[in-house]
N, CA, C and O atoms as a GROMACS GRO file, in nm:
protein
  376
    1UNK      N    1   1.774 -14.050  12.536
    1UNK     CA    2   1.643 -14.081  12.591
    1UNK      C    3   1.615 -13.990  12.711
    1UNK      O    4   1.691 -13.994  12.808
    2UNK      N    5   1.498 -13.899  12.709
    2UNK     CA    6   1.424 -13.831  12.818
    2UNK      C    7   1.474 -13.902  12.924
    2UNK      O    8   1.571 -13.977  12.912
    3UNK      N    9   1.401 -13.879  13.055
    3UNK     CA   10   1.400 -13.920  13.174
    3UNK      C   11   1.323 -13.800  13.273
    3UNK      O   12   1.358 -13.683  13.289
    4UNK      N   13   1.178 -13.890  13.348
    4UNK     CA   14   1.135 -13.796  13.408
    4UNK      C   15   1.188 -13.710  13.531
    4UNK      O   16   1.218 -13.798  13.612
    5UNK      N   17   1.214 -13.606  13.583
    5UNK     CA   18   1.241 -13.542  13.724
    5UNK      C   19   1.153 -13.474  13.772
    5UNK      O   20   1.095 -13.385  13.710
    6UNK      N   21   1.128 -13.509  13.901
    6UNK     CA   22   0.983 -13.428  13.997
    6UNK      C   23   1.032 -13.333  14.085
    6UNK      O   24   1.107 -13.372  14.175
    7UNK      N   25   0.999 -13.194  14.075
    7UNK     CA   26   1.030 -13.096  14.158
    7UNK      C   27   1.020 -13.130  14.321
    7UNK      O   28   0.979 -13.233  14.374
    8UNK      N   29   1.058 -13.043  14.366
    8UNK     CA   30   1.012 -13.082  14.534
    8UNK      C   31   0.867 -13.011  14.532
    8UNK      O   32   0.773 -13.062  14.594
    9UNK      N   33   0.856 -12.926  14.478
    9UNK     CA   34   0.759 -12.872  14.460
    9UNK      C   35   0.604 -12.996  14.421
    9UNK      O   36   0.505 -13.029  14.487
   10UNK      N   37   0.648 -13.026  14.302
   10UNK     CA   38   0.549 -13.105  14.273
   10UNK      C   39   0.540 -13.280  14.336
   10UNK      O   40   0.451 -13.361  14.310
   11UNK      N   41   0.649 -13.298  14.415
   11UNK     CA   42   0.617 -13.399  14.505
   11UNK      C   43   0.576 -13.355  14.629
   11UNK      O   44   0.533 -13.449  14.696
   12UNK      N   45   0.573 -13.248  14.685
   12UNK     CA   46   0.447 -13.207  14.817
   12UNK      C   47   0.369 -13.204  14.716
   12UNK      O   48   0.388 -13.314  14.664
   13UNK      N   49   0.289 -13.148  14.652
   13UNK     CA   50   0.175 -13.153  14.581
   13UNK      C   51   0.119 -13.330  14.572
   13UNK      O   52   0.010 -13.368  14.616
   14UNK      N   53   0.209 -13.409  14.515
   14UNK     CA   54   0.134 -13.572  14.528
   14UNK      C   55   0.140 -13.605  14.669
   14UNK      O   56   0.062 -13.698  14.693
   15UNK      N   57   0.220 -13.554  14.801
   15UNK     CA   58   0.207 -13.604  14.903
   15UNK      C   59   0.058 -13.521  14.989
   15UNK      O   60   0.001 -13.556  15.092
   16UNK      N   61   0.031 -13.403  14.896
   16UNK     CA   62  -0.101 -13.368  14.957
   16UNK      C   63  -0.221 -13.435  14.939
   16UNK      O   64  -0.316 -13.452  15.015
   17UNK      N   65  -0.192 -13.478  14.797
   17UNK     CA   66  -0.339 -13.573  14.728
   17UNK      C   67  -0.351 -13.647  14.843
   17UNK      O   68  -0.442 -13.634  14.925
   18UNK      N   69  -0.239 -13.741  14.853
   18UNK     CA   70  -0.245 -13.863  14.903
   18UNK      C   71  -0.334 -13.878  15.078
   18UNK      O   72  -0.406 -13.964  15.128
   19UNK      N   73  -0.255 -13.693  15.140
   19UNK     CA   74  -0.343 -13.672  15.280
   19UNK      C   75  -0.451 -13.669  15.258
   19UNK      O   76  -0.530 -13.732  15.329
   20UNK      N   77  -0.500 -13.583  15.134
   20UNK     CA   78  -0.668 -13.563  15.125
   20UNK      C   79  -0.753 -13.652  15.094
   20UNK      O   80  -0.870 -13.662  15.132
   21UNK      N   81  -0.682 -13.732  15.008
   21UNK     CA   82  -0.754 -13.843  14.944
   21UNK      C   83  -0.816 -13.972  15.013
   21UNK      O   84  -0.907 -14.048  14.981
   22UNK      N   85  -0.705 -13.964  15.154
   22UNK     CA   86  -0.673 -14.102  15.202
   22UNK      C   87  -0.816 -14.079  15.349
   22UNK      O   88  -0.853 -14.160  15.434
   23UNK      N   89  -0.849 -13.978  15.328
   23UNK     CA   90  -0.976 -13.937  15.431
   23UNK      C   91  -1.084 -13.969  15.372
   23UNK      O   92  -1.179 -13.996  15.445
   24UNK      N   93  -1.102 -13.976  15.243
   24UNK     CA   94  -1.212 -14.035  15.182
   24UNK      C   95  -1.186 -14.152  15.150
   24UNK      O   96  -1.230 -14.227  15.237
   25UNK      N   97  -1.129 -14.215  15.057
   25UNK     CA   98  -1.124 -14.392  15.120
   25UNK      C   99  -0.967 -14.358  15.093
   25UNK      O  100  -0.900 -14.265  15.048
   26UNK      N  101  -0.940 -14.541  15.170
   26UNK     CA  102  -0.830 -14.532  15.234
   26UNK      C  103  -0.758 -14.593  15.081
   26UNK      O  104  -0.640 -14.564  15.064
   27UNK      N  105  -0.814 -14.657  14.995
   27UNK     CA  106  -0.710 -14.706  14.837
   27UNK      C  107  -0.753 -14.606  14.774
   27UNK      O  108  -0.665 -14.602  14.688
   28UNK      N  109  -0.829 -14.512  14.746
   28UNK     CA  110  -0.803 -14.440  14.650
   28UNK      C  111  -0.670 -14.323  14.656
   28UNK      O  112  -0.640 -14.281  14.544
   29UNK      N  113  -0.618 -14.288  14.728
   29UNK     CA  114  -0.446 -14.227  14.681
   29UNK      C  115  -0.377 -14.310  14.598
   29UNK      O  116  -0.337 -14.268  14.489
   30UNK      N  117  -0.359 -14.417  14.632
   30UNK     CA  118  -0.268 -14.523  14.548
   30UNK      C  119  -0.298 -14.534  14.410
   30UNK      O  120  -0.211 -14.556  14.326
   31UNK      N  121  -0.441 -14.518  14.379
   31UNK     CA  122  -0.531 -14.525  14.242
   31UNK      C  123  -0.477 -14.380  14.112
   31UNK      O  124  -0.430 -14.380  13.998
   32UNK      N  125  -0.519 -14.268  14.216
   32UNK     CA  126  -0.466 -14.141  14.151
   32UNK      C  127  -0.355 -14.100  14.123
   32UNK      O  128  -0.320 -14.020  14.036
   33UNK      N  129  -0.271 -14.183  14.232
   33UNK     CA  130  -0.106 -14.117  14.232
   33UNK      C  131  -0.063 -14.220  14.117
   33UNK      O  132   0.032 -14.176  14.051
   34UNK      N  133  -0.112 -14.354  14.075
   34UNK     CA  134  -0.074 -14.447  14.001
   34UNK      C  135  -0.106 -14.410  13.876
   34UNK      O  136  -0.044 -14.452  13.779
   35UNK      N  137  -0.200 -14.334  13.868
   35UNK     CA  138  -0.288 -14.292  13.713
   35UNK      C  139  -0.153 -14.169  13.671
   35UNK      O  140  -0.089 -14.165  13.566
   36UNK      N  141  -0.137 -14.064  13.810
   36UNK     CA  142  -0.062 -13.946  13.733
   36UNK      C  143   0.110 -14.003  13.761
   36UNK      O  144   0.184 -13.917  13.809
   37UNK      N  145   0.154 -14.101  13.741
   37UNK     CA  146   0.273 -14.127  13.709
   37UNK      C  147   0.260 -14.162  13.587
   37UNK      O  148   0.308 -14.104  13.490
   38UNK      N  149   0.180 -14.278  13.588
   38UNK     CA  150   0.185 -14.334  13.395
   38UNK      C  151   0.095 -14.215  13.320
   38UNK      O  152   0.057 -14.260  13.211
   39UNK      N  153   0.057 -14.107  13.336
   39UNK     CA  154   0.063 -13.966  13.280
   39UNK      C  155   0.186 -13.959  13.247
   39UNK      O  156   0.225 -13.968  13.130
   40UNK      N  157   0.268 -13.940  13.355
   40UNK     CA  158   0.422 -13.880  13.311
   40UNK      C  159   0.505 -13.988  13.240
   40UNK      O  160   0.618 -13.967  13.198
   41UNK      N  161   0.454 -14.082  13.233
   41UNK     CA  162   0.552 -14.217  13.104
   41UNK      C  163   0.511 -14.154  13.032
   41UNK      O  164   0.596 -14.086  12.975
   42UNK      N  165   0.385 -14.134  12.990
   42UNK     CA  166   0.334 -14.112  12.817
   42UNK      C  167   0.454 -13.959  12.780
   42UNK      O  168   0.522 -13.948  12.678
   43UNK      N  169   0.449 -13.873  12.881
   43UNK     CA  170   0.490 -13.754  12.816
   43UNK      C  171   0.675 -13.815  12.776
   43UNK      O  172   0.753 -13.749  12.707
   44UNK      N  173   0.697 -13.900  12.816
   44UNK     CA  174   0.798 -13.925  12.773
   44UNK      C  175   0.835 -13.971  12.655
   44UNK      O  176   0.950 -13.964  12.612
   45UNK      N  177   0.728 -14.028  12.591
   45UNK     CA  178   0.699 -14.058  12.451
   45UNK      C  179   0.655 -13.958  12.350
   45UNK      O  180   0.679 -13.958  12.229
   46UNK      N  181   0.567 -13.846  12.442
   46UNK     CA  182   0.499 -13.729  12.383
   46UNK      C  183   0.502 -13.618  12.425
   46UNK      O  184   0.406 -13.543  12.409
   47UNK      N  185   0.654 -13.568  12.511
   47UNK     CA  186   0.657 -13.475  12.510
   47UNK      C  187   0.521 -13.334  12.510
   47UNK      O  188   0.447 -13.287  12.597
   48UNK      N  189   0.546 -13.307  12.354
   48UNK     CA  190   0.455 -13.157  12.307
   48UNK      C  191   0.308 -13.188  12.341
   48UNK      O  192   0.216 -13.106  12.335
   49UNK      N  193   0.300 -13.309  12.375
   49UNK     CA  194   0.112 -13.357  12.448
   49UNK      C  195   0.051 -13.292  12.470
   49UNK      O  196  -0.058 -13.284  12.415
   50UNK      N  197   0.103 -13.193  12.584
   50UNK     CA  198  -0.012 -13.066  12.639
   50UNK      C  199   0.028 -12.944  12.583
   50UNK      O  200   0.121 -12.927  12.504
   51UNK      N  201  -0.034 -12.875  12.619
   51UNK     CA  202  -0.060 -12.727  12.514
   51UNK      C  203   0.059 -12.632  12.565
   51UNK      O  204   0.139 -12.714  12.610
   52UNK      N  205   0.103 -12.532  12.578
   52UNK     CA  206   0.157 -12.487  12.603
   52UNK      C  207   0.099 -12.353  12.682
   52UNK      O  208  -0.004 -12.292  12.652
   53UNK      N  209   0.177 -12.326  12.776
   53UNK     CA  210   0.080 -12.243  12.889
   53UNK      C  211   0.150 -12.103  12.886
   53UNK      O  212   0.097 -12.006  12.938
   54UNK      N  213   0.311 -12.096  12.801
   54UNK     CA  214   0.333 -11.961  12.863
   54UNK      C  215   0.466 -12.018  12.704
   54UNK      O  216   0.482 -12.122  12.640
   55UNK      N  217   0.534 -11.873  12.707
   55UNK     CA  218   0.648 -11.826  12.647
   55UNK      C  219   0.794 -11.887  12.698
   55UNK      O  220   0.894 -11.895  12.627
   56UNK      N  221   0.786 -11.917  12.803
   56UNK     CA  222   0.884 -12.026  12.861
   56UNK      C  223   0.889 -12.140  12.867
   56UNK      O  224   0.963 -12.201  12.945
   57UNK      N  225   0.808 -12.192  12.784
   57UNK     CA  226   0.795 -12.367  12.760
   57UNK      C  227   0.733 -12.397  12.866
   57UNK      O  228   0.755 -12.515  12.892
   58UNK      N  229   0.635 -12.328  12.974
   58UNK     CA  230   0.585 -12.421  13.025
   58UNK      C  231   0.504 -12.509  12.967
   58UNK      O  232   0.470 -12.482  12.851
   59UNK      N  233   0.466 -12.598  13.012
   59UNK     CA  234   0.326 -12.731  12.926
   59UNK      C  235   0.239 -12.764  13.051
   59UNK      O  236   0.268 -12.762  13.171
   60UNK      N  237   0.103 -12.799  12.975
   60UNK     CA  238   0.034 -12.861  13.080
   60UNK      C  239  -0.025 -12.974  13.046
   60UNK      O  240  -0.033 -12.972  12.923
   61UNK      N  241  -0.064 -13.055  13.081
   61UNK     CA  242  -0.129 -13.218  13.074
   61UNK      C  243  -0.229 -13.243  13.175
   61UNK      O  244  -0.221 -13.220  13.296
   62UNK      N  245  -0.333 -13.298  13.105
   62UNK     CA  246  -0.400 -13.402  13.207
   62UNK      C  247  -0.366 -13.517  13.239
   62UNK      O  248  -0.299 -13.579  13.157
   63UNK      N  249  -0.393 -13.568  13.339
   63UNK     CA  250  -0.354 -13.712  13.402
   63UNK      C  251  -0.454 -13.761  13.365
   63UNK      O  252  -0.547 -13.702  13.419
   64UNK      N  253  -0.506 -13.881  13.265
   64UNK     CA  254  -0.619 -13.926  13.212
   64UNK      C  255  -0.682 -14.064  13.352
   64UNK      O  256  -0.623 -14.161  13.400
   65UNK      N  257  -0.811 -14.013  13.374
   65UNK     CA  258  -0.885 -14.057  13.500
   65UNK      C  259  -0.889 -14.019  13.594
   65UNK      O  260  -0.959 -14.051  13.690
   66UNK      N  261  -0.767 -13.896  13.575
   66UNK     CA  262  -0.778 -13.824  13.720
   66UNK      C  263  -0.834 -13.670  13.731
   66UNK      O  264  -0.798 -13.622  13.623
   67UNK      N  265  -0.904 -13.564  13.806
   67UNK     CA  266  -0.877 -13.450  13.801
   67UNK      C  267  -0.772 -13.388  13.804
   67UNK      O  268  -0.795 -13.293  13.879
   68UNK      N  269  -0.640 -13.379  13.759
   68UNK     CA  270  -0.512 -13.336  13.799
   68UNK      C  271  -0.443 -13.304  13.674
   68UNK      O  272  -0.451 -13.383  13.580
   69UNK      N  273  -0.371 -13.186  13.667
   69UNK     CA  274  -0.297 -13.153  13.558
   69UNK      C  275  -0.195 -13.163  13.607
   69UNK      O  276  -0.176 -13.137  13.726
   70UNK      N  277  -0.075 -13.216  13.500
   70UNK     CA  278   0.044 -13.163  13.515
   70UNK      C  279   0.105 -13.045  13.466
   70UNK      O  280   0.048 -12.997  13.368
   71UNK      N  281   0.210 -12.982  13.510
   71UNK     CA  282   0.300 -12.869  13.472
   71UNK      C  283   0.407 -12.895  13.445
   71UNK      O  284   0.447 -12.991  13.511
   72UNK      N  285   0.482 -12.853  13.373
   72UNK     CA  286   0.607 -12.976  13.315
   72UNK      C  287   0.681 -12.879  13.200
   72UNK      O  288   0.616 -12.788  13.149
   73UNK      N  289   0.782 -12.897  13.173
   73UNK     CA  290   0.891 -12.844  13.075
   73UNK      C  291   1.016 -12.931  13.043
   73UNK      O  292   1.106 -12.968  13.118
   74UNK      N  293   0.992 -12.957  12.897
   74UNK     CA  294   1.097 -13.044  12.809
   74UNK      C  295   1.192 -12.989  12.798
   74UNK      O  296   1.199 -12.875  12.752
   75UNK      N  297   1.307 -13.070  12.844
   75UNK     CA  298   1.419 -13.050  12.772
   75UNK      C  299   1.492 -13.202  12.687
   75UNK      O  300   1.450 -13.317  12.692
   76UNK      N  301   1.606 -13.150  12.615
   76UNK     CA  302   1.633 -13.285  12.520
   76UNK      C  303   1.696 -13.350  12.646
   76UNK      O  304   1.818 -13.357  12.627
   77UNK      N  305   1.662 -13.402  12.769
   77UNK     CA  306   1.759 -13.502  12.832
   77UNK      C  307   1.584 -13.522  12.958
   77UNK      O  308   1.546 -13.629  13.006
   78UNK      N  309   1.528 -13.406  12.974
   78UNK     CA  310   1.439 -13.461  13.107
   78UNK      C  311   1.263 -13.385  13.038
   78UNK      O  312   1.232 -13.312  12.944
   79UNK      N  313   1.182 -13.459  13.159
   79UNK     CA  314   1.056 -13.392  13.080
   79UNK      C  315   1.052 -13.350  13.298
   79UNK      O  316   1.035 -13.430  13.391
   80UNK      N  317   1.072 -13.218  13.302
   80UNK     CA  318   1.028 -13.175  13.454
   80UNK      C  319   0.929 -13.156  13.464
   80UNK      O  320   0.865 -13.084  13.387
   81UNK      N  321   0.857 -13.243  13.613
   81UNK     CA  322   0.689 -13.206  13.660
   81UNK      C  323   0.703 -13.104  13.751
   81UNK      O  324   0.795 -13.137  13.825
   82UNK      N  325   0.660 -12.998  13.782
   82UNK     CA  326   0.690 -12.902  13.832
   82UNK      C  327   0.550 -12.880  13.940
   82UNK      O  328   0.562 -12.846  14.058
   83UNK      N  329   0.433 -12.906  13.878
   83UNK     CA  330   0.359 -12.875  14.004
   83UNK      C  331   0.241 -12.986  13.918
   83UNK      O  332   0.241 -13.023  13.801
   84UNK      N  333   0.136 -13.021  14.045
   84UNK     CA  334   0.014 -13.106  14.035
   84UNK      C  335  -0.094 -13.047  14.070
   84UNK      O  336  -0.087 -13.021  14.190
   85UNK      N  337  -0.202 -13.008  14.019
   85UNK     CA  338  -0.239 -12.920  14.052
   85UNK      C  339  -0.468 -12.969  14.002
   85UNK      O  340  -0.513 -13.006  13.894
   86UNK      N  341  -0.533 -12.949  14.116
   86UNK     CA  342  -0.629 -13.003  14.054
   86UNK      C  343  -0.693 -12.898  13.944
   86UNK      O  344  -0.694 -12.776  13.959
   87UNK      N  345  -0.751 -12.973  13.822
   87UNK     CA  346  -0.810 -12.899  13.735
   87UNK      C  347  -0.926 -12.801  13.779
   87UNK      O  348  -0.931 -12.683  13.747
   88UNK      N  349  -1.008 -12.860  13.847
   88UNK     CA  350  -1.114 -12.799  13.916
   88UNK      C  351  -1.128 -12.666  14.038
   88UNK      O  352  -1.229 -12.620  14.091
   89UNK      N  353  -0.970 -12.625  14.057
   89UNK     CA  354  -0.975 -12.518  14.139
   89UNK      C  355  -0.913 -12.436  14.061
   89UNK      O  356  -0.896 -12.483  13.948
   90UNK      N  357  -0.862 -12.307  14.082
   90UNK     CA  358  -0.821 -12.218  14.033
   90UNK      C  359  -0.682 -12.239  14.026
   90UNK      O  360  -0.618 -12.219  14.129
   91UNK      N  361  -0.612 -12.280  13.908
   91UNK     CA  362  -0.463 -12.334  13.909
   91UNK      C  363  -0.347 -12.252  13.796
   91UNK      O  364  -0.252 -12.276  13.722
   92UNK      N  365  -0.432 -12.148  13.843
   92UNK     CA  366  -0.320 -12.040  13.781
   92UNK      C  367  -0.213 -12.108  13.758
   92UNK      O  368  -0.191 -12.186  13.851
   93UNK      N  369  -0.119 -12.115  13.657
   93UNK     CA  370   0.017 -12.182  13.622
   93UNK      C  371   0.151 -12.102  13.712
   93UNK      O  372   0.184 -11.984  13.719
   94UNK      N  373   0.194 -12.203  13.760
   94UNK     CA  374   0.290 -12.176  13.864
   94UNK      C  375   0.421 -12.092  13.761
   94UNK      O  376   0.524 -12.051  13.814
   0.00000   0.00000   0.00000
């Protein structure tokens, strides 16, 4: 059985949402960061979900309700989130 692991990388990335977010209201971080975890359950079920972004297995996903993609690469033991990244800016794949 999979098991998710979060880069350091891509946990500053959820600890940034959470600064930016938390200036516009104060529950919505908790809302987004809650939506893109159970993102990362599903890929644990579905893996190949998002498309594939490069020749090295990277993958990408949306977090459904949120603007936010994930970046991520399967292996048979972990599904790694590697960066969070909003859809709406320029998110060249890390």
């Amino acid at each position: 059985m999979r098991r998710i692991a979060w880069t350091a990388s891509a946990q500053r990335d959820l600890r940034n949402i959470v600064l930016f977010y938390r200036e516009i209201a104060p529950d919505l971080p908790d809302r987004l960061v809650g939506d893109v975890e159970r993102a990362t359950l599903i890929l644990l079920d579905y893996p190949q979900l998002g498309p594939a972004v490069n020749e090295a297995g990277l993958r990408r996903c949306r977090a459904a309700g949120t603007p936010f993609l994930l970046f991520y690469r399967v292996s048979s033991t972990t599904v790694r989130i590697l960066k969070v990244r909003d859809a709406r800016s320029n998110w060249n794949a890390p």
